[in-house]
C-alpha positions in Angstrom: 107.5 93.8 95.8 105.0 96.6 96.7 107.5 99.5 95.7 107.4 97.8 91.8 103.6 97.2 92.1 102.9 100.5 91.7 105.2 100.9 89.0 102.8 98.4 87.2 99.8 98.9 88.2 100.5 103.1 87.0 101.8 101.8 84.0 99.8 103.3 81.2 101.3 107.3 81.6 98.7 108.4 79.3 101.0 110.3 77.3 100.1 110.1 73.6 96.2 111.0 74.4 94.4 114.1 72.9 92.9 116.4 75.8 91.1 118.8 73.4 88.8 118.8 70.3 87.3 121.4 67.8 84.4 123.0 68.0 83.5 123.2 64.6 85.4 122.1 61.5 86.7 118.4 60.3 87.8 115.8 62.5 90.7 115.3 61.6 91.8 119.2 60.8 91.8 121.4 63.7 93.1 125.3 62.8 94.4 127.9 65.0 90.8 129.7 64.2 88.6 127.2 65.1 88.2 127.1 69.2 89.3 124.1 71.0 87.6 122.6 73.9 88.2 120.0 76.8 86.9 117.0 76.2 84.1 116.6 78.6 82.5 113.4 77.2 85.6 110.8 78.8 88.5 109.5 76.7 89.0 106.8 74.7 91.7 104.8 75.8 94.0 102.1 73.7 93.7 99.0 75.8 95.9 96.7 73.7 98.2 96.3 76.4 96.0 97.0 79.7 92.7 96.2 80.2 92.3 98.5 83.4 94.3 100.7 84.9 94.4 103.2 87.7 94.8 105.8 84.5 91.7 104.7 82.5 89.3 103.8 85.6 90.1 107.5 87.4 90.8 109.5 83.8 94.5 110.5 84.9 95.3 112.0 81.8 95.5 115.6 80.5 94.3 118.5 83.8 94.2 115.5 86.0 97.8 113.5 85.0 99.7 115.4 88.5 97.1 113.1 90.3 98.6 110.1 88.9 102.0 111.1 89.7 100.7 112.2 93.2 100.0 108.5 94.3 103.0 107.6 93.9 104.8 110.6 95.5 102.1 109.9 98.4 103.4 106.2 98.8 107.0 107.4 99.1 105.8 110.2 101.6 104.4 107.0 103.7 107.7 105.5 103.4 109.3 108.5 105.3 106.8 108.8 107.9 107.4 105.0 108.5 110.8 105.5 108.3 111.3 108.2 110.9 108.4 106.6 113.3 108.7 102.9 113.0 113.1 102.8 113.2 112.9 104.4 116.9 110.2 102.5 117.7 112.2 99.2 116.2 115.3 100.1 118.4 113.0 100.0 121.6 110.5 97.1 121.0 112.7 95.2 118.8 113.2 94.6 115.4 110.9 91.3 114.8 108.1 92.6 116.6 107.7 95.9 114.3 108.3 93.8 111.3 105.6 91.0 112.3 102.9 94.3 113.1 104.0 95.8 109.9 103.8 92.9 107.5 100.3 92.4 108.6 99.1 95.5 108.2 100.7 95.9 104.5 99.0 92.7 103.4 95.7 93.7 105.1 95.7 97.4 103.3 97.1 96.2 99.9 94.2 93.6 100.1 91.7 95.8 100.6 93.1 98.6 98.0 91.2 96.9 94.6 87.8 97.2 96.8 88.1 101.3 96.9 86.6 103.2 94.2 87.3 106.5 95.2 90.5 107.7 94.0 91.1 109.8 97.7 90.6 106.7 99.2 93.1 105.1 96.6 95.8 107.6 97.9 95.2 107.4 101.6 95.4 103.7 101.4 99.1 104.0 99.2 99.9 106.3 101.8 99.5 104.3 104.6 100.6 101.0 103.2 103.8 103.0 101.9 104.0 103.5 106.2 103.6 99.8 107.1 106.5 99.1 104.2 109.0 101.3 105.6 108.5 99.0 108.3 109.2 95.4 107.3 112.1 95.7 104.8 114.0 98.6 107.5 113.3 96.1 110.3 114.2 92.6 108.4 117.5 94.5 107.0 118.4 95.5 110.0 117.8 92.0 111.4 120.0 90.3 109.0 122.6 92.8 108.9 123.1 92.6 112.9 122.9 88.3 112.5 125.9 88.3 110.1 129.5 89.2 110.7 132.6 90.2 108.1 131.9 89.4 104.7 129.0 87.4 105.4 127.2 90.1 106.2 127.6 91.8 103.2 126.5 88.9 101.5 123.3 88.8 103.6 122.6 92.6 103.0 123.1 92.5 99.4 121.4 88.8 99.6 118.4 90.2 101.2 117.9 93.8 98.4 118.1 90.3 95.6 115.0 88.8 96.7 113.5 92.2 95.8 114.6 91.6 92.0 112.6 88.1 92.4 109.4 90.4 93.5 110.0 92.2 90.7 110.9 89.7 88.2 107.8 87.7 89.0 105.5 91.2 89.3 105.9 91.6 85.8 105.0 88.0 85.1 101.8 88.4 86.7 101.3 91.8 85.2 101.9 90.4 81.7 99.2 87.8 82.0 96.7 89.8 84.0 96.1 93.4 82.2 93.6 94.8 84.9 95.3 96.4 87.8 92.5 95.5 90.4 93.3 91.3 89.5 97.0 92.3 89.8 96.9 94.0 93.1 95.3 91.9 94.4 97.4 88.5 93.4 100.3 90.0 94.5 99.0 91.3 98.1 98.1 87.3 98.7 100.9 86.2 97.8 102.5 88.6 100.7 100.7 86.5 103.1 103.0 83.2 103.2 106.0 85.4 104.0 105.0 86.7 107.5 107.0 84.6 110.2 103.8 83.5 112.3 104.8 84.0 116.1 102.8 80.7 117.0 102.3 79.1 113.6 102.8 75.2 114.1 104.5 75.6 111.0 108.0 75.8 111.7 109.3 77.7 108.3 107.1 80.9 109.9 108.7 80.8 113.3 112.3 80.5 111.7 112.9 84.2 111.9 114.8 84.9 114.8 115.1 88.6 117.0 118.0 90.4 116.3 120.9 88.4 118.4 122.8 92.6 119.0 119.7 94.2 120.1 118.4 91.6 122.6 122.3 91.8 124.0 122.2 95.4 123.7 118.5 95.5 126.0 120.1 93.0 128.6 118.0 90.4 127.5 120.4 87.5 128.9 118.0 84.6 128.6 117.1 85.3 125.3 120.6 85.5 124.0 121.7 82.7 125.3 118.6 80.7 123.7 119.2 81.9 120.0 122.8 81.6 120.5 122.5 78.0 121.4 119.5 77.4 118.4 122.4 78.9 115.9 125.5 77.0 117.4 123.0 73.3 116.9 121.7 74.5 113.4 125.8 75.5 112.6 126.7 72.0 114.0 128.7 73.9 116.4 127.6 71.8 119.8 130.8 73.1 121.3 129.9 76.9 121.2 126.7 75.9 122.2 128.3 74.7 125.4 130.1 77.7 125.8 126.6 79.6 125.5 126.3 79.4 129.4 129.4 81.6 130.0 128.1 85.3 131.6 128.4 87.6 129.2 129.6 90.1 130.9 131.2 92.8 129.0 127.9 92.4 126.2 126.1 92.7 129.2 127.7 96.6 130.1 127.4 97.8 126.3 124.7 100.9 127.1 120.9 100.0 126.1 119.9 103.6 125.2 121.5 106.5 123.0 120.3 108.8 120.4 121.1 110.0 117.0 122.0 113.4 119.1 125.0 111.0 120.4 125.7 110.0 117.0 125.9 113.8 115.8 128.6 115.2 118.9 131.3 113.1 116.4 132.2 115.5 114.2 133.8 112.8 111.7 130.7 110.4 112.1 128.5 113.3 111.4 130.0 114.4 108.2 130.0 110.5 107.3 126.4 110.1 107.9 125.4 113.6 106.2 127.3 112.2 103.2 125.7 108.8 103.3 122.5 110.4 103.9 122.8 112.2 100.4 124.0 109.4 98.8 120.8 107.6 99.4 118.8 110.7 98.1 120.7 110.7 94.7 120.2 106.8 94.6 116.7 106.3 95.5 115.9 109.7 93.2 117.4 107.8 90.2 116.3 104.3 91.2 112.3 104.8 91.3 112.8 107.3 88.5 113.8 105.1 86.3 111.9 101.8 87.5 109.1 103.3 87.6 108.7 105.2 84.3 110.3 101.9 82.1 107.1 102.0 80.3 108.3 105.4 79.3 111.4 104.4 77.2 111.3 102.8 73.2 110.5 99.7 72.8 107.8 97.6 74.4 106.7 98.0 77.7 106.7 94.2 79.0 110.4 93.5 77.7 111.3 96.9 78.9 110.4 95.9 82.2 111.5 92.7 82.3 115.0 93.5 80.9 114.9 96.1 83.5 114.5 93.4 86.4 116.8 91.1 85.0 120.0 93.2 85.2 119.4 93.8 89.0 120.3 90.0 90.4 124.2 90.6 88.4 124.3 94.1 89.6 123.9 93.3 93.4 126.2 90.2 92.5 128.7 92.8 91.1 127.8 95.0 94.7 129.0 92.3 97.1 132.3 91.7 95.1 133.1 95.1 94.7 132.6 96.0 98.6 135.3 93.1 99.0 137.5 93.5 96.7 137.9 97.2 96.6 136.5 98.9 100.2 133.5 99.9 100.5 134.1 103.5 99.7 135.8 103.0 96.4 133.1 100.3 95.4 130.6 103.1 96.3 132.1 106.0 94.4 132.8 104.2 91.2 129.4 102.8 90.9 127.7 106.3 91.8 129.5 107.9 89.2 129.1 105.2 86.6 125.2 105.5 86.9 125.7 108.7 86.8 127.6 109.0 83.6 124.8 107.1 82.2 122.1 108.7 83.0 124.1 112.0 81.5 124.5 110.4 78.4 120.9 109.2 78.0 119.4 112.6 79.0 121.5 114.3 76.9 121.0 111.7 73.6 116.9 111.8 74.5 117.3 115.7 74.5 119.7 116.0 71.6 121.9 117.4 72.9 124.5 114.5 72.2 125.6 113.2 68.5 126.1 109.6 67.6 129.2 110.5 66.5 131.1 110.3 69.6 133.9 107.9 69.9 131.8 106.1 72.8 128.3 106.3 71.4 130.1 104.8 68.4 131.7 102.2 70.8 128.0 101.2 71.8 126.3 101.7 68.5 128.3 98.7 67.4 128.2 96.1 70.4 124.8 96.6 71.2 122.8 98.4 68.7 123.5 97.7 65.6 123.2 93.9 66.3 119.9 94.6 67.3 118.6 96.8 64.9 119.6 94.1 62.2 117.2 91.5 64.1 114.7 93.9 64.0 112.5 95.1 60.6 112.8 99.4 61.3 110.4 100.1 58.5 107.6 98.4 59.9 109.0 99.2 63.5 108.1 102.6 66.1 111.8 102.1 67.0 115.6 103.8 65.6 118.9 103.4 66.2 119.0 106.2 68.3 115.8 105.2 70.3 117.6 101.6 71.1 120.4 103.4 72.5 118.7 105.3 75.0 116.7 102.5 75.8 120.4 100.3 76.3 122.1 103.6 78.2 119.3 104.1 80.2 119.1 100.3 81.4 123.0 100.4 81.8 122.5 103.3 84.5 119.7 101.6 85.9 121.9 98.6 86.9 124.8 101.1 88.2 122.1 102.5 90.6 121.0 99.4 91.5 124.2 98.5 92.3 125.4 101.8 94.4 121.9 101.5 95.9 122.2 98.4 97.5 126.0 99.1 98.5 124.6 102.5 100.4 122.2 100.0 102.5 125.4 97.8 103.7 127.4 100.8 104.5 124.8 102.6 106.2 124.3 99.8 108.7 127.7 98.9 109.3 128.6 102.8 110.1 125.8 103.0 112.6 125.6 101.7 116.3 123.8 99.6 117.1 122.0 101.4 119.6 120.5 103.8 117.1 121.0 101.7 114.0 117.6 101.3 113.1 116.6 105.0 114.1 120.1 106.1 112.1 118.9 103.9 108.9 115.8 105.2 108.7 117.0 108.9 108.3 119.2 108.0 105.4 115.6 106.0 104.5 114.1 109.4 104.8 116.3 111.0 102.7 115.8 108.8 99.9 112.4 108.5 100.2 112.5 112.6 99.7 114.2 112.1 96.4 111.8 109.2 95.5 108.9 111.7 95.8 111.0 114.1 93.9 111.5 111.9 90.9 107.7 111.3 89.6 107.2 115.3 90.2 110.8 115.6 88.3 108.7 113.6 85.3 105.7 116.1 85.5 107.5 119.0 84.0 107.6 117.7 81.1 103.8 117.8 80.7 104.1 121.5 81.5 106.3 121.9 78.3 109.3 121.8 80.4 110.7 118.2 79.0 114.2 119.2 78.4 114.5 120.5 82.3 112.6 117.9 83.5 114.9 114.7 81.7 118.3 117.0 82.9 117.3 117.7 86.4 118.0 114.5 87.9 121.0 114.0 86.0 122.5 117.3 87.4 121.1 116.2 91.3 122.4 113.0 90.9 
């Protein structure tokens, strides 16, 4: 939920604001030879939608706007730090115990976030709960992923990436009824708290999580195994296998405890698979926070932009997990990569117009989705067009392609790696997206350096 809080939070870009004023002259005339100045005396901001935001309260507008994007770039830079730090780390101490450190310190440090009112501060703080993030959704997706087997764990992964679209689904509900940022960061950082699994809570929903049942096999942790393999077999009904439990497990037992990604790279073939999937979750992420987080950027209004935006994520991991068993999981992959990416094309080029609404296929859309709409809604009285309607639809569409090929790159990832380095493996391809996530708000920067059309085809052509 964190990842779409400061999508929210952000949300007022600032973009329609006027950074300079006359001199001398009318108000509302301003010539090439009268002398414009910055506006020294503050801004005044239009707060019909947000009371308070990170924007308004630190002036993130005009000179200073690359320091609003540079939160969110710093986030993502905690992300990879926590990614390349906290996944070896996970693959030696074990998977719960760096999730249970991690969750706490998230929930302490978004906590404490609305209580800083320096904006330094503000970014050190992103930065290092963007750290502690990396490590409880790598270390609970690793968890799961090594629990299941077959298609049931390609149910749990994709399973697991859905409760995200809840996050985000009920973010935006809380965002709609509280307008200042500080009220909403906070509400949602509480609410973080009753999802930490307790290691001696007499509660028994917070001790429910279990270790990883392939690492503690894969450390030689005997005891152990045979505990949680015996708690699964009684909660499965299975009372037979749980018998069986006591058997030595002697070949599990000789699997090596220790290896390296450098083990991982001597397979030439496994290389050039990882490389590859690596990539894939740089184009993936670079397109997936691009366009969650700028939402409020597209026509229309913000709050149905944003929750349209959530909604299509629950049928496109639903469309993930079908795919990946019905077609492979390459094919699945590759088709939804390159349908997200024919969307994006199409919007980038339509928002850039470059693209006429005379093509057979924009006429194809035009008429199922548009036009309905626009006949619903009064266009003389309304900011919005045809053509604004159908970026907002195309770019949505793409959105839940690379929602889609996003979550399928998690499954594949995991499934690919050993489980030795699994963790340590997964958070390099974490890495790599998370370099593409900070790309992607620096991507939208151009555009205020009167570089729009390169900044809205750059990551179409990367991705």
């Amino acid at each position: 939920m964190s990842e779409q809080l400061l999508g929210v939070r952000v949300l007022d870009s600032g973009s329609d604001v006027y950074c300079t004023y006359c001199e001398k002259g009318s108000a509302n005339i301003c010539t090439e030879s009268l002398t414009r100045k910055t506006c020294d005396f503050g801004y005044v901001y239009d707060r019909s939608d947000y009371v308070s935001t990170m924007t308004t309260m630190y002036n993130l507008v005009c000179d200073r706007a690359w320091m609003r994007d540079l939160i969110k770039s710093l986030w993502m830079f905690g992300v990879l730090l926590g990614s390349l730090t906290l996944g070896t780390l996970s693959d030696r101490y074990g998977r719960k115990t760096i999730f249970i450190i991690s969750s706490f310190a998230e929930v302490t440090l978004a906590c404490s976030l609305p209580f800083v009112n320096s904006y330094y501060a503000v970014a050190f703080v992103e930065f290092a709960t963007g750290l502690c993030s990396a490590g409880v959704f790598m270390a609970a997706f690793i968890i799961v992923m090594e629990l299941f087997d077959g298609p049931a764990r390609t149910i749990a992964g994709i399973g697991l990436q859905s409760s995200c679209t809840a996050g985000y689904f009920l973010n935006g509900v809380i965002a709609y009824r509280m307008r200042d940022w500080k009220q909403l960061q906070l509400t949602c950082s509480i609410i973080g708290l009753a999802f930490i699994p307790y290691p001696e809570s007499p509660c028994k929903f917070f001790r429910i999580m279990p270790e990883s049942l392939t690492w503690l096999v894969q450390r030689g942790k005997t005891a152990k195994v045979f505990q949680l393999r015996k708690r699964i077999a009684r909660i499965n009904g299975r009372q037979e296998f749980a018998e069986m439990c006591e058997i030595p497990m002697a070949r599990e037992e000789n699997i090596p405890a220790h290896a390296s990604l450098i083990d991982l790279l001597r397979h030439k073939r496994l290389a050039l698979t990882f490389t590859l999937t690596a990539y894939n979750w740089l184009t993936g992420a670079m397109a997936y926070y691009g366009l969650s987080w700028y939402t409020s950027s597209l026509p229309g209004n913000t709050y149905v932009n944003y929750f349209i935006s959530a909604a299509v994520e629950l049928p496109a991991y639903i469309l993930s997990a079908v795919m990946f068993e019905c077609f492979g999981r390459r094919s699945a992959l590759s088709s939804m990569y390159l349908l997200a990416g024919l969307c994006l094309l199409v919007a980038g080029l339509l928002r850039a117009g470059k693209l006429s609404i005379n093509y057979p296929i924009i006429v194809l859309i035009h008429s199922l989705f548009v036009r309905p709409l626009s006949a619903s809604v009064d266009l003389e009285t309304s900011s919005l067009s045809d053509q604004k309607i159908m970026i907002t639809i195309v770019a949505i569409a793409g959105r839940t392609c690379v929602a889609a090929a996003y979550a399928m790159a998690y499954n594949y990832a995991a499934e690919m790696l050993p489980t030795e380095c699994r963790h340590a493996g997964t958070g390099i391809c974490s890495m790599c997206s998370r370099l593409g996530a900070i790309a992607a708000p620096q991507i939208n920067l151009l555009a205020s350096y009167g570089l729009r059309r390169k900044a809205q085809m750059m990551e179409v052509q990367i991705f």
